[in-house]
N, C-alpha and C positions, 0 to 999 in steps of 0.2 A: 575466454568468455566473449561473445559477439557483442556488440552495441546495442541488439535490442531485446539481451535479457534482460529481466524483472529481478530484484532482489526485495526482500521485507527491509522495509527501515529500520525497524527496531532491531533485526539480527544486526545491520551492520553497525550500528550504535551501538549493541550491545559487545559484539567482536571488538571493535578499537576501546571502548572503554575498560573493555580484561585487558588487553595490551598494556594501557595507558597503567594501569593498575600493578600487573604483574611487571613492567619497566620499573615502577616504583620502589618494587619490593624488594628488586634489585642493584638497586641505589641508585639507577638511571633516572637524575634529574631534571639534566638539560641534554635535548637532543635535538642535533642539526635538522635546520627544516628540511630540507630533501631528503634525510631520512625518514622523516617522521612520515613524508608524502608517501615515498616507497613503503613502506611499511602500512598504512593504510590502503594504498591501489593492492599491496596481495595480500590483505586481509577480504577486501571489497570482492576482488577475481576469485577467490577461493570459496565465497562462499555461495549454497548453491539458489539455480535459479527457478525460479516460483511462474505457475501458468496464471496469465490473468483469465481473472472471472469475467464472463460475458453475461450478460443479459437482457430482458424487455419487461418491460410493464403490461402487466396483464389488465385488460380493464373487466371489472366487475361490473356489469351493467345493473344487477338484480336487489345492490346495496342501494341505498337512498338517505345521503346523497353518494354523486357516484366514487367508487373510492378505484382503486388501483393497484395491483398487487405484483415484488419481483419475484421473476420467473426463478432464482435463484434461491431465495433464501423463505420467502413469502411473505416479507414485509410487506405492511402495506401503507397506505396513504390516500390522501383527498387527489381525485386525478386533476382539479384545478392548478393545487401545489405543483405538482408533479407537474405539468404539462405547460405551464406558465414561463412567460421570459427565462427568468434564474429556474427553469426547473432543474430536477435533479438526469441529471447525465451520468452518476454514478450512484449504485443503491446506498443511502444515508446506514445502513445497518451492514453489509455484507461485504459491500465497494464494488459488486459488480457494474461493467460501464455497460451500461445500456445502448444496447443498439439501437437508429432508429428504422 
């Protein structure tokens, strides 16, 4: 696996925690830390990898006030929100990173 694939978080939480789980049921208690490390780097490598979402904010001019919609999922929003210091850079519903 290269350095700039993508994995779900929740798979690899959910892979180490059957591990962690299934070790148990085995009666493995206590396990040396460099095992435990190996054992999660080829749980982490094995598992596969995920394309990120890209997108932009559509603007809706025709709404009042103006609002903002992603190209990805079609959430939408106040394009103020959106377009403001802390705006959003990734979509609050879907996670696409919005391109600018």
């Amino acid at each position: 696996m290269g350095n700039d694939e993508l994995i779900r978080k929740r798979d690899a939480i959910k892979e180490i925690c059957e591990d962690i789980e299934w070790l148990e049921s085995q009666g493995c208690t206590e396990i040396p830390l460099a095992e435990r490390k190996e054992r999660d780097v080829d749980i982490i490598k094995n598992l596969p990898s995920v394309q990120p979402k890209r997108g932009h904010w559509m603007i809706e001019p025709t709404k009042e006030p103006e609002w903002c919609k992603c190209s990805e999922c079609g959430y939408t929003n106040l394009i103020v929100e959106v377009f403001s210091l802390d705006g959003y850079h990734y979509c609050p519903n879907c996670g696409a990173k919005m391109e600018r």
